[in-house]
C-alpha positions, 0 to 999 in steps of 0.5 A, a space after each residue: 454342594 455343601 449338602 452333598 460334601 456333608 452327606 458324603 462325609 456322614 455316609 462314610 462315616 458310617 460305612 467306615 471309622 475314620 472318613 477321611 481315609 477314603 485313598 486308603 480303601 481303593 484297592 486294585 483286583 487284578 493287573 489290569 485293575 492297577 493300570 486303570 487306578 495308576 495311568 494318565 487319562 488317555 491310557 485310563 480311558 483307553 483301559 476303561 473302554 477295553 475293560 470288559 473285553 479283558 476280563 476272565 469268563 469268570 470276571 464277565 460273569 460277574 459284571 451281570 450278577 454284582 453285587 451279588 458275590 459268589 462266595 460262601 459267606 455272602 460278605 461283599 453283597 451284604 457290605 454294597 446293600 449295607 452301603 446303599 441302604 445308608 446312602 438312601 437314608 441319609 440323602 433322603 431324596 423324594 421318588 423319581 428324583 433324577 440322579 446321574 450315576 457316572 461310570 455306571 459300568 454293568 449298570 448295578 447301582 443304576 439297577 438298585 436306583 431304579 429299584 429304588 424308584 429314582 429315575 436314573 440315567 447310567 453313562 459310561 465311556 464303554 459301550 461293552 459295559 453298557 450293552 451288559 448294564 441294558 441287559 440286566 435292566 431287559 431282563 427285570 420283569 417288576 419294577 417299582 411301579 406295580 406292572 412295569 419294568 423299572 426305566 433306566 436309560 444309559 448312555 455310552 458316551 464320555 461325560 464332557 457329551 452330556 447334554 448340560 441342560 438336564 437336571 441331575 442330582 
């Protein structure tokens, strides 16, 4: 556990100038954003669920593209890749490492993963997300190994369903 405090702390450190401010940078989108960083568990999980099926046609849109942004000057992709290209680097794992990424949501970071050459498995507690996150994986013709797609599996479950004897990072 210490490892992972440790790793954690140097990835937002790089990402970030002073890592120890991590509340300060979660900002709600939108209404619905806010009632989901704001509710009690009940309410947050009933808000998580229905998520998908209060978004904008736009918003929706985003879910399949993220973390590819639509705007002009590109800085919110480059910011995720940035980030992600920081984490591999410090955490170091060898391929096909198993890694857990909960509320995988569209299932974008389990794609990178993937990409990646880890052998990810995405859980989420809305089935709307996770039908959007397959897709997304459907629709890769090449994946890390030369002739394949990569292989992700999703589950939309909450994480006290978890089998507890897989081994995850």
């Amino acid at each position: 556990m210490d490892f992972f405090r440790k790793s954690l702390k140097k990835f937002w450190s790089k990402i970030h100038k002073d890592p120890e401010d991590l509340t300060s940078k979660i900002q709600p989108i939108n209404k619905f954003e806010q009632i989901l960083i704001s509710s009690s568990p009940e309410e947050y999980k009933k808000a998580a669920v229905d998520y998908p099926t209060k978004l904008r046609p736009c918003d929706l849109y985003y879910l399949y593209t993220k973390p590819f942004d639509c705007s002009k000057d590109k800085s919110t992709s480059r910011e995720h890749f940035t980030n992600f290209a920081h984490l591999l680097e410090i955490l170091s794992l060898p391929p096909r490492t198993k890694i857990l990424d909960v509320a995988c949501g569209p299932g974008w970071l389990c794609e990178f993963l993937a990409r990646s050459g880890y052998n990810v498995t995405g859980i989420d507690i809305s089935s709307d997300l996770i039908q959007i996150a397959k897709e997304r994986i459907e629709a890769i013709k090449f994946g890390p190994e030369e002739g394949k797609p990569p292989e992700v599996r999703f589950l939309a479950q909450y994480l006290k369903q978890l089998n507890r004897e897989e081994n995850f990072l």
